[in-house]
C-alpha positions in Angstrom: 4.5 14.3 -7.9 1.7 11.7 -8.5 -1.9 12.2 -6.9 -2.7 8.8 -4.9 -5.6 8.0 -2.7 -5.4 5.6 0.6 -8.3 3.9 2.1 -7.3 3.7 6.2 -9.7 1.3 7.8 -9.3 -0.5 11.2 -12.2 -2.6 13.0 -10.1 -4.2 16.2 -8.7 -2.7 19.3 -8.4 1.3 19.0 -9.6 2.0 15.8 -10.0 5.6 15.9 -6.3 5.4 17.4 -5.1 2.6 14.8 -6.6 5.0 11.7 -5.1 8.5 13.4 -1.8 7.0 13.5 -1.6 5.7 10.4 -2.6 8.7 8.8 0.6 10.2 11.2 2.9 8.1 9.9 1.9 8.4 6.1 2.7 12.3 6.9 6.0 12.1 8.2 6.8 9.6 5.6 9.7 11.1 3.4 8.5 11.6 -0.1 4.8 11.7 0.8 2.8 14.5 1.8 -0.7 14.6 3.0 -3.2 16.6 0.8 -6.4 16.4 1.7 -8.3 14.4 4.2 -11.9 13.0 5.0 -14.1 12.9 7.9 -13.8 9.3 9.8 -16.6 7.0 9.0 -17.9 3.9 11.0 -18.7 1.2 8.6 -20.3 -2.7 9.0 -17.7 -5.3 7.6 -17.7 -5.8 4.1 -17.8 -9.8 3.2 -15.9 -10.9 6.1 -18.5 -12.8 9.2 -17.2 -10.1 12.2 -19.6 -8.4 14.4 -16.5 -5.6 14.8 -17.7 -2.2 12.7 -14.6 -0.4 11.0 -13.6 3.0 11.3 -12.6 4.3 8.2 -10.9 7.9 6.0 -9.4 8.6 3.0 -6.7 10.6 2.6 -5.2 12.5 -0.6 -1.7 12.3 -0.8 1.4 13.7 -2.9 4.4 11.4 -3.1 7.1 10.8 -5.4 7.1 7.0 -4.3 6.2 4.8 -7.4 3.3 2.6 -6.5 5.5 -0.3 -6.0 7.8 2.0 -3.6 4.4 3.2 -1.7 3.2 -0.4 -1.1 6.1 -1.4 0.7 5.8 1.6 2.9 2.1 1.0 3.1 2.9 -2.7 4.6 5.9 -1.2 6.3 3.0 1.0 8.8 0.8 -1.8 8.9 3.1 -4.1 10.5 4.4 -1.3 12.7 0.6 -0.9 13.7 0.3 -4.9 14.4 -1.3 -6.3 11.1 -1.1 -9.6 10.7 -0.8 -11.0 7.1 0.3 -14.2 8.1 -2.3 -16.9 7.1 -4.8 -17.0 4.8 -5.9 -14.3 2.1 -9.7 -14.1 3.4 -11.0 -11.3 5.2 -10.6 -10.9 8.5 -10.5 -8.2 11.8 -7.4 -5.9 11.7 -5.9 -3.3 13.1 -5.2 -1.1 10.4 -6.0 -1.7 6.6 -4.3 0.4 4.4 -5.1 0.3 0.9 -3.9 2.3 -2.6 -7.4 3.4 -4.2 -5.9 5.6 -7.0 -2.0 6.2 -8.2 -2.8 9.4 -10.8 -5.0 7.6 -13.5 -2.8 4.4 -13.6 -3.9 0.9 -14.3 -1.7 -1.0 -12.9 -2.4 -5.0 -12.6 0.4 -7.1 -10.9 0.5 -10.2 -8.2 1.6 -7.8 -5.8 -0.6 -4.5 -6.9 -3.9 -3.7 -8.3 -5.1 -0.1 -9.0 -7.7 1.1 -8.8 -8.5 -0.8 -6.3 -10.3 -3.8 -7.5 -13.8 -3.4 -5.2 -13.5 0.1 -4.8 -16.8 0.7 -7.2 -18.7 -1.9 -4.9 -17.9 -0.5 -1.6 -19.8 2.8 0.4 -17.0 2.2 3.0 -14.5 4.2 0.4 -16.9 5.8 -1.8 -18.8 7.9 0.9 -15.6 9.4 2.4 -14.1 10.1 -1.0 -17.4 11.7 -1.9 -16.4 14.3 0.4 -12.9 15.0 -0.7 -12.8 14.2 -4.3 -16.7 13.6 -6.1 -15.4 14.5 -9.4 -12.3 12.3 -9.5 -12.7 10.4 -12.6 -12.1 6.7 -12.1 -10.1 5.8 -14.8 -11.3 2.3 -15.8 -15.0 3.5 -15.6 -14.6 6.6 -16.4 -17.0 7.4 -14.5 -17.0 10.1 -11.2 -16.9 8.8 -7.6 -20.7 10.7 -7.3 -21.7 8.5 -10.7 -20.2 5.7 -9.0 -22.1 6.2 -5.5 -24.8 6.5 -7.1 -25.4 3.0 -9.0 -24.1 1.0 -5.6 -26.5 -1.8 -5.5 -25.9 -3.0 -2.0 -24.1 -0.2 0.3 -23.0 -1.4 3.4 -24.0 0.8 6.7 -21.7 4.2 6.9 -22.5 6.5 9.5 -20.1 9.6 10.1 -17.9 8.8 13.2 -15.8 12.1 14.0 -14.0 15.0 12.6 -11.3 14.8 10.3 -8.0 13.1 10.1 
């Protein structure tokens, strides 16, 4: 069973609502089992023009998905949950963002995949509530750990803790 990390963010409509059901549906999933979780966070947008603040967790998850299998299940929620891909690629509001952090201590770079996540050094929005369920987890393309990491942010964006866990 491979460790994997998801980022669950959400900044329109119900977010708090948008980011508990996702983390739901992830549970029930077959093949994937919910680990660990973090606290919800509320976070300012992260190069994208909204005045809408995100809620956002991290959870820790088991699965025996291979990434490729736990990306289509990830887009598989977020349509359920009224994402819109359809458009361009730029940032905008959503209703649920889910994104694959960390698959074990894979590199994987594809069209379709990128892991670790490709900003996930430059952004408090994931490294604050991963802080609090995994500070040692070595990233493995820095090797460096997520407190390391925190640590030499040069321009956090806002967190401020929103609510109990997931």
């Amino acid at each position: 069973m491979a460790i994997v990390y998801l980022s669950l963010g959400s900044n329109i409509g119900d977010r708090l609502g948008y980011v508990q059901q996702a983390a739901s549906i992830i549970g029930t999933t077959n093949n994937i089992s919910i680990v660990s979780s973090s606290s919800f966070y509320e976070t300012e947008p992260w190069q994208m023009d909204s005045p809408n603040w995100f809620v956002n967790a991290i959870v820790q998850i088991s699965t025996s998905l291979s990434p490729e299998e736990l990306l289509i299940v990830i887009n598989r929620i977020e349509a359920q949950l009224g994402r819109d891909r359809s458009g361009k690629r730029e940032y905008t509001d959503r209703t649920i963002d889910i994104d694959i952090l960390f698959y074990d201590d894979k590199i994987i770079n594809t069209d379709k995949l990128t892991i670790p996540h490709k900003f996930f050094h430059r952004r408090a929005c994931m490294l604050v509530p991963m802080l609090e369920i995994a500070q040692d987890y070595i990233h493995p393309l820095f090797k460096k750990s997520i407190s390391e990491l925190y640590d030499e942010l040069e321009d956090p964006e806002q967190v401020v803790l929103y609510g109990t866990r997931v």
